[in-house]
C-alpha positions in Angstrom: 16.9 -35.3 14.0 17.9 -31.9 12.0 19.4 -29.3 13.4 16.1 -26.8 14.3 16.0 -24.0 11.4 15.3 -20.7 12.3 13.5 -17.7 10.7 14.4 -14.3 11.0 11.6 -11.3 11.8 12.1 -7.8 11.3 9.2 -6.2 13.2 7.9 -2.7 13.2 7.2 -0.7 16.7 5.7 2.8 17.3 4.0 4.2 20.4 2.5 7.0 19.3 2.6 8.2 22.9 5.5 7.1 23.9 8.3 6.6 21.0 9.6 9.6 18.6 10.0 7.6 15.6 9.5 4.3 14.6 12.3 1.5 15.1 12.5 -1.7 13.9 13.2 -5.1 16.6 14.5 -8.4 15.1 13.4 -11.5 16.4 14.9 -14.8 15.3 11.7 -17.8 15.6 11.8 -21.5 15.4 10.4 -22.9 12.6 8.4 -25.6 11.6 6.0 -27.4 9.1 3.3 -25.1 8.2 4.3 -21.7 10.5 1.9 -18.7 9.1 2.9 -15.1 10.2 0.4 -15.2 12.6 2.2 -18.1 14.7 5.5 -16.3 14.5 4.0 -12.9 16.3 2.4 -15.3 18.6 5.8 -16.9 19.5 7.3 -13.1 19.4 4.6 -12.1 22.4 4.7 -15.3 24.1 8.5 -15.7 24.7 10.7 -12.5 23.7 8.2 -9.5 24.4 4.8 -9.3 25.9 4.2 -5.9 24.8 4.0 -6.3 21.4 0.4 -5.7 19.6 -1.2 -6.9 17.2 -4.4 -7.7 16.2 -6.4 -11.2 15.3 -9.3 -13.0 16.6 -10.4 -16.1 14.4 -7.0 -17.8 13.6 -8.9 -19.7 10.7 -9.1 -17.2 7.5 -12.6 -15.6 8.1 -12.2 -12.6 10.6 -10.0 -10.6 8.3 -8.9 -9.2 11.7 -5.0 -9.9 11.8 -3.9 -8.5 8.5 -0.1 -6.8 8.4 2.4 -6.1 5.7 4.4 -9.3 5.0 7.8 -8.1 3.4 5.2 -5.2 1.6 2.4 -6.8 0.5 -0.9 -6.8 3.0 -2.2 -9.9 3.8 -4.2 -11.9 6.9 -1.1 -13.0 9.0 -3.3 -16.5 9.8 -2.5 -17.3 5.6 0.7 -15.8 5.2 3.1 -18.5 4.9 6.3 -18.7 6.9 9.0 -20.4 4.5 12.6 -21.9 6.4 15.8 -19.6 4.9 13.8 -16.8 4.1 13.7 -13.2 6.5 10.3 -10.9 7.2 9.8 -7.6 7.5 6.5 -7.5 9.2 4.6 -3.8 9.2 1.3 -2.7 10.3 -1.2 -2.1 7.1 -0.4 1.1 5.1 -2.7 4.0 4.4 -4.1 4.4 8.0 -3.0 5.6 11.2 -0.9 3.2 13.7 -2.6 2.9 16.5 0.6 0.6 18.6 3.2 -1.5 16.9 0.7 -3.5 13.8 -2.3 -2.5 15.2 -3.8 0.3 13.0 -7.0 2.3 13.4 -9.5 2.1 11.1 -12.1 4.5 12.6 -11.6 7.2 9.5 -12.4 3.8 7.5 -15.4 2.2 9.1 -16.7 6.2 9.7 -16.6 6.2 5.3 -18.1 2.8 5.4 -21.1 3.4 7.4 -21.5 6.5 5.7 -22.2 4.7 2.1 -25.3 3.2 3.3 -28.1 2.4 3.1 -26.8 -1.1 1.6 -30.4 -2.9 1.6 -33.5 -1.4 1.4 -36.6 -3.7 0.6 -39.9 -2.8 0.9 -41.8 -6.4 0.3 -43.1 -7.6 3.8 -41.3 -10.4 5.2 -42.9 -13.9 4.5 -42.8 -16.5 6.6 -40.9 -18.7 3.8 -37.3 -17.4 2.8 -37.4 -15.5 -0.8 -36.7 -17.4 -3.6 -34.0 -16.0 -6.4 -33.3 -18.2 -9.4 -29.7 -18.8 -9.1 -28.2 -17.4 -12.0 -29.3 -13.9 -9.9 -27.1 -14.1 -7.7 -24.1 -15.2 -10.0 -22.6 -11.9 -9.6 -23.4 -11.0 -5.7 -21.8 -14.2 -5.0 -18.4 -13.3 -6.7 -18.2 -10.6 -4.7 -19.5 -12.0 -1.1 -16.9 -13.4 0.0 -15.2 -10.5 1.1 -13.6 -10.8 4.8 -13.3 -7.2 5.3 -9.4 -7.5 5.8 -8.8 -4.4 4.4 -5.9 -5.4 2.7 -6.9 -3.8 -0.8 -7.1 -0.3 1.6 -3.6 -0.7 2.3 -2.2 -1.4 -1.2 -4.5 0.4 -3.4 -2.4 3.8 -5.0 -5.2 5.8 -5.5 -6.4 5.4 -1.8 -2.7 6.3 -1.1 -2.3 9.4 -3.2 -6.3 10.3 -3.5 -8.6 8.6 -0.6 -10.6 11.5 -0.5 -11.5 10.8 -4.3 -11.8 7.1 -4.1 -13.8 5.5 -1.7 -11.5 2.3 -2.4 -11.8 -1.5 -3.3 -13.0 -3.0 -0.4 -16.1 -0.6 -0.1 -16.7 -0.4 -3.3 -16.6 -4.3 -3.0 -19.5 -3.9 -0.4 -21.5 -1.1 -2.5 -21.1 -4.0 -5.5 -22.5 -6.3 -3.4 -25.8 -4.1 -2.8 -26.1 -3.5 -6.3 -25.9 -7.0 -7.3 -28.2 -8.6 -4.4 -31.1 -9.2 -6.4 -33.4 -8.7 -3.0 -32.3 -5.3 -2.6 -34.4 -2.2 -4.1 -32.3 0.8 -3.4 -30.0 1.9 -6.1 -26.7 2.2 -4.7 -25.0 3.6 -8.2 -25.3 7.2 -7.5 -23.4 6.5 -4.6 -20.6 4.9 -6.4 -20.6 7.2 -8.8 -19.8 9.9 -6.2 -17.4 7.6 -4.2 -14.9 7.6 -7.3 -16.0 4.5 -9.3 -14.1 6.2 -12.5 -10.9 6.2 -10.2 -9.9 2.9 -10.2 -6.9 2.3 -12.5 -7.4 -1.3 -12.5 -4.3 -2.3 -11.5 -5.4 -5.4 -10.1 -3.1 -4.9 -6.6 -5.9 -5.6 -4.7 -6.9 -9.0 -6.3 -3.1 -9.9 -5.8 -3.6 -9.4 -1.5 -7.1 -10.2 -1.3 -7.2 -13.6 0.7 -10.4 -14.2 -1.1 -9.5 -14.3 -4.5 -11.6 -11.1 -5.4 -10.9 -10.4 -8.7 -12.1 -6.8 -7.8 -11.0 -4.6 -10.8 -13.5 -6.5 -13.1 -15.7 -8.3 -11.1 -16.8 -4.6 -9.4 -15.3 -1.3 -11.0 -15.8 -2.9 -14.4 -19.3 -4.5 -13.8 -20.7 -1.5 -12.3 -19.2 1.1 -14.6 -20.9 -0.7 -17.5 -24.1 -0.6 -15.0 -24.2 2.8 -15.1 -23.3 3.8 -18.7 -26.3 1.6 -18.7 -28.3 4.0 -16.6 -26.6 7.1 -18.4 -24.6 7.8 -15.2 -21.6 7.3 -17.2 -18.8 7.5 -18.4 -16.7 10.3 -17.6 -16.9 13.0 -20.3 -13.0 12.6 -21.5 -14.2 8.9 -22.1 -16.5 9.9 -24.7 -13.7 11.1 -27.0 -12.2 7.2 -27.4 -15.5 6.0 -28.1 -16.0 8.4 -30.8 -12.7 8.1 -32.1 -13.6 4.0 -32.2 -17.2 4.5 -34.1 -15.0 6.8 -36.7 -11.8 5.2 -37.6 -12.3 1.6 -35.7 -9.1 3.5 -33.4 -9.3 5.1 -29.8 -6.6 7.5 -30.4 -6.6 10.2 -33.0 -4.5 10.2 -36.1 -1.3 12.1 -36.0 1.3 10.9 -38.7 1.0 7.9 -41.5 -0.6 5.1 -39.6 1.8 1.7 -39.6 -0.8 -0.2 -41.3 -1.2 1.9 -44.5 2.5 2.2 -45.2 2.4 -1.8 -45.5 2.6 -2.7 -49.3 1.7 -6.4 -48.1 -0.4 -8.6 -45.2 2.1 -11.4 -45.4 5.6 -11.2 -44.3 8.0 -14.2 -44.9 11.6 -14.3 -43.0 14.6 -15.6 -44.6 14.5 -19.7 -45.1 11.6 -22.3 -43.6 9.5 -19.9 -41.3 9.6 -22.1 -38.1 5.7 -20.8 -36.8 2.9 -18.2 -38.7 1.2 -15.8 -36.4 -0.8 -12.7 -36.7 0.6 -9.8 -35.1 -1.9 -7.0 -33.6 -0.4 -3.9 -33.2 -3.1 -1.8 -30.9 -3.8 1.5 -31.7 -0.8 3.3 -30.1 1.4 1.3 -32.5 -0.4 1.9 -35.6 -1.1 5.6 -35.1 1.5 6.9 -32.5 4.5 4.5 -31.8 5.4 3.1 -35.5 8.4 2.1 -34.6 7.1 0.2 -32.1 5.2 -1.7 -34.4 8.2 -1.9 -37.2 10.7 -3.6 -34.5 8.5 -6.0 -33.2 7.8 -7.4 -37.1 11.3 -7.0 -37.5 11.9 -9.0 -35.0 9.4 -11.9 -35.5 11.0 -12.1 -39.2 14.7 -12.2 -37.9 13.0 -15.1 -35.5 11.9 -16.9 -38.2 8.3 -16.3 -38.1 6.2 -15.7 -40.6 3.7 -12.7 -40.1 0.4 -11.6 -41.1 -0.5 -7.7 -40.4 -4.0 -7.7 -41.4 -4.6 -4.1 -42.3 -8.2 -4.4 -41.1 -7.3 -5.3 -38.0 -9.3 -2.5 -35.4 -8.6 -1.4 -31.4 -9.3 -4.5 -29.1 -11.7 -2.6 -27.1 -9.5 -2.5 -23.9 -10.4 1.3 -23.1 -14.2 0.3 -23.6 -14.3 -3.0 -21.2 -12.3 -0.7 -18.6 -14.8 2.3 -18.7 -18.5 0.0 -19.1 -18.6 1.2 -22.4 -19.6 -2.2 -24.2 -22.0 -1.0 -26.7 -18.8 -0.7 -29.0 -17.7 -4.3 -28.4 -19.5 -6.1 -30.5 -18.5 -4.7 -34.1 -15.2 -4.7 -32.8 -15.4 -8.4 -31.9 -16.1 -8.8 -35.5 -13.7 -7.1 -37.1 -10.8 -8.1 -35.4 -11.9 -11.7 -35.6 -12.9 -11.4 -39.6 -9.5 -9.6 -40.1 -7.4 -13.0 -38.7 -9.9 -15.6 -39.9 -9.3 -14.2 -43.4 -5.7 -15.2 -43.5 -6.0 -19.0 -41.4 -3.8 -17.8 -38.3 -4.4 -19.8 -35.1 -1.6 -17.3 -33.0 -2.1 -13.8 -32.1 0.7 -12.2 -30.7 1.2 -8.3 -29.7 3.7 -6.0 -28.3 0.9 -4.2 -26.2 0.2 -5.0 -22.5 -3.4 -3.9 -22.7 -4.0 -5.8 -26.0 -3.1 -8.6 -24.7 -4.6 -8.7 -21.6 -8.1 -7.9 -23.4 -7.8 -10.5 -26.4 -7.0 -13.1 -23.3 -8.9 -12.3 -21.3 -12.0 -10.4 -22.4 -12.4 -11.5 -26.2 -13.1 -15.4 -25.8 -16.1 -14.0 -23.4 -16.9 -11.7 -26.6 -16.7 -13.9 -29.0 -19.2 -16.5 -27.6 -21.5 -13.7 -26.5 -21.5 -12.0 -30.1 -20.5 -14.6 -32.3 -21.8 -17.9 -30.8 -18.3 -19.9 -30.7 -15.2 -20.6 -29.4 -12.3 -18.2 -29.3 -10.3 -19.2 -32.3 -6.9 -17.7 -31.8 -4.0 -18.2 -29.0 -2.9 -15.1 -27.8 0.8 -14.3 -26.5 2.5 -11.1 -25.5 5.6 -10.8 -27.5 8.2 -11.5 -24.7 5.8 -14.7 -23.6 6.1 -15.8 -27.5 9.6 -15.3 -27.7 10.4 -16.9 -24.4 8.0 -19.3 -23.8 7.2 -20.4 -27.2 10.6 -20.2 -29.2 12.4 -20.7 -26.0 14.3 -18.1 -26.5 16.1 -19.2 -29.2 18.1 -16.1 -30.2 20.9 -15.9 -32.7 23.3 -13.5 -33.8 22.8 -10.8 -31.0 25.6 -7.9 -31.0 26.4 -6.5 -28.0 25.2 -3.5 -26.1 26.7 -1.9 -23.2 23.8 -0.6 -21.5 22.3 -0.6 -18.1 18.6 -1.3 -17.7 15.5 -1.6 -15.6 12.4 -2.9 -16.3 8.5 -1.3 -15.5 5.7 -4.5 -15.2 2.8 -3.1 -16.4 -0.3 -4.3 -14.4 -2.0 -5.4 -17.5 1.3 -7.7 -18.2 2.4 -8.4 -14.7 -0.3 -8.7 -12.3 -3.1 -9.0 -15.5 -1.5 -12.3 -17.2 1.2 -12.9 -14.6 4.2 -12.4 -16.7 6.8 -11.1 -15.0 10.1 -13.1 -15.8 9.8 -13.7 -19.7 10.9 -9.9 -20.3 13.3 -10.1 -17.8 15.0 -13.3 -19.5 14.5 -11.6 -22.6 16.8 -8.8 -21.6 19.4 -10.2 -19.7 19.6 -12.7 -23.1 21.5 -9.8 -24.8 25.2 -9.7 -24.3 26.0 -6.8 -23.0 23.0 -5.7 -21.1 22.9 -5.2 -17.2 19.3 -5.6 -15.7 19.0 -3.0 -12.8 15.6 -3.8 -11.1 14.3 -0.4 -8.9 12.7 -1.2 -5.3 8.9 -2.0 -7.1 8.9 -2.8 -10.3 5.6 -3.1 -10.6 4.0 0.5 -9.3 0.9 1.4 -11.3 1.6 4.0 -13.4 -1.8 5.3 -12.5 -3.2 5.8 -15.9 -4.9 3.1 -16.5 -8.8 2.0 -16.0 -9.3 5.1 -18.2 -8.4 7.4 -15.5 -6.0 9.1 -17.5 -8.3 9.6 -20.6 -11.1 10.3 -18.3 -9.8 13.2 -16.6 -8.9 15.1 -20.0 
């Protein structure tokens, strides 16, 4: 037999009562096949230091009770896997008080939670058969139902970290979604979310990263409901209006400041030098055609240089992204149009675009669209320009010159934790002689203006 392997636990521990400052004690924990975090803390108490709290009940993923921070991310310690050669930092969850060591209190929580209610109010007597609901009813409650109460999202959320008192946060607005889509239930929870900051979420999608569940809460909740209540006139926010307008004006969501990208283009069709090795349609998003030109200029410069051949349709409109995030859909369907018309026209089967909310909506959003509004198929692959370049050409660059320079790199959430791409920008860099990636502590921190809260708030 091997020699045992052993797994290295930083933990934290605070007494309140007792210790001045938090410390953290290292632990070092046999391992074997199939360890969660859980078992570790267990083998912590049982055979190094009795006094160590924590919390769990279940041990089987449905209590929600045991959550911590596993090296910073909040998760249920019964499915956070323990893998041999790596070390943990294990912390209580962030964003509420520590009650001991990883046990937290969530009294200022549950006080908010009850205080939402009522979160089912019927007024048909009960029958003595169960109440029948035709299925596709309950499509949406059940997306959301599965919600363990973990409180994980709490704990990672940024606006419940900067602005609680604001935002209600994920995990009860989860619940307040799951009143509003239980078909059974008469009383109209909206108001209620309306007041608890349903305009506040940034979609960021960090709480769909930790939720043990699979949640995917940004659109299966704050999306959903916001277009519920621009439904019901609740909404939007009034800033919110202004993108809209823009949109039914000039087909853009920001307003025109210097010559737009697309106009100063005396073609639609770009050819590179030689045998173009792939043909694809760039979309440039509004913010390149109307703000950031050169943003839009490099990235066709670059596709040529690539050997691509481009198409820049010049009726090519905004992809709706700061609609779907606000619930203002009643734009969506002449933009769904447009944009698809504008690439038909010229035979393209690849969309790509330099834009992180672009991209995320033509993935993930239009091919819903498009058989809602059109009847068919999606009938264009979409990339992000690093995925193109690095996934698709394989990152076959030529000819770089070198630049001295020292770098980071920011994931935005539509990019990173939206479509999951996280290392093609990275290779992409660090591909360019002379360039010295310097990643900061967390990469991929909202910026907190998206979901429209920026634009909202104006």
């Amino acid at each position: 037999m091997g020699e045992k392997q052993i797994v290295k636990f930083k933990v934290f521990r605070y007494d309140p009562e007792r210790d001045e400052k938090p410390r953290y004690e290292e632990y070092e924990v046999p391992y074997y096949r199939g360890m969660k975090v859980l078992d570790a803390l267990i083998y912590i108490h049982d055979n190094f230091d009795p006094t160590l709290a924590f919390r769990y009940s279940c041990k089987i993923w449905r209590c929600g009770s045991c959550a911590v921070m596993v090296n910073g991310d909040a998760r249920p310690a019964c499915r956070a896997e323990v893998e041999p050669g790596k070390e943990y930092v294990i912390e209580p969850l962030a964003n509420l008080p520590v009650v001991r060591d990883l046990v937290v209190d969530f009294s200022k929580l549950y006080k908010r939670f009850s205080g939402l209610g009522p979160y089912f109010v019927t007024t048909k007597p009960r029958g003595k058969e169960p109440a029948r609901v035709p299925g596709h009813k309950y499509e949406d409650f059940i997306k959301v139902a599965g919600c363990i109460e973990c409180w994980s999202c709490i704990s990672v959320c940024p606006v419940v970290k900067v602005a609680w008192a604001e935002m209600a946060g994920p995990g009860l607005m989860v619940a307040l979604a799951q009143s509003a889509f239980n078909p059974l239930n008469e009383h109209d929870v909206l108001p209620t979310a309306f007041a608890q900051g349903l305009y506040c979420c940034t979609t960021c999608r960090k709480c769909s990263e930790v939720c043990p569940e699979e949640i995917a809460v940004p659109e299966l909740v704050f999306e959903k409901l916001r277009a519920i209540a621009v439904n019901k006139g609740m909404g939007p926010l009034p800033g919110h209006f202004v993108p809209k307008e823009l949109i039914e004006k000039t087909g853009k969501s920001v307003a025109r400041k210097d010559m737009p990208f697309l106009e100063t283009l005396e073609t639609e069709v770009f050819k590179p030098e030689g045998e173009p090795i792939d043909r694809v349609g760039l979309f440039t998003g509004c913010l390149a055609d109307y703000r950031l030109q050169p943003v839009a200029k490099a990235t066709l410069e670059i596709l040529l240089k690539l050997g691509i051949e481009v198409v820049v349709p010049k009726d090519q409109v905004c992809c709706g992204s700061p609609m779907v995030r606000t619930g203002v859909l009643s734009v969506m369907k002449r933009l769904v149009e447009q944009n698809v018309k504008a690439f038909e026209r010229f035979g393209v089967k690849t969309i790509v675009t330099q834009c992180a909310g672009c991209s995320l909506t033509l993935k993930k959003n239009f091919p819903e669209f498009v058989k809602m509004f059109l009847g068919r198929e999606m009938p264009f692959k979409v990339y992000h320009l690093s995925e193109y370049i690095v996934d698709v050409l394989k990152l076959k660059l030529k000819g770089l010159k070198e630049i001295k320079m020292k770098v980071t790199w920011h994931d935005p959430c539509h990019i990173g934790r939206g479509q999951g791409i996280y290392k093609q920008p990275r290779e992409l860099l660090t591909s360019i002689p002379g360039i010295e990636l310097i990643e900061m502590s967390k990469p991929d921190q909202c910026c907190g203006a998206g979901g429209g809260v920026r634009s909202g708030k104006r």
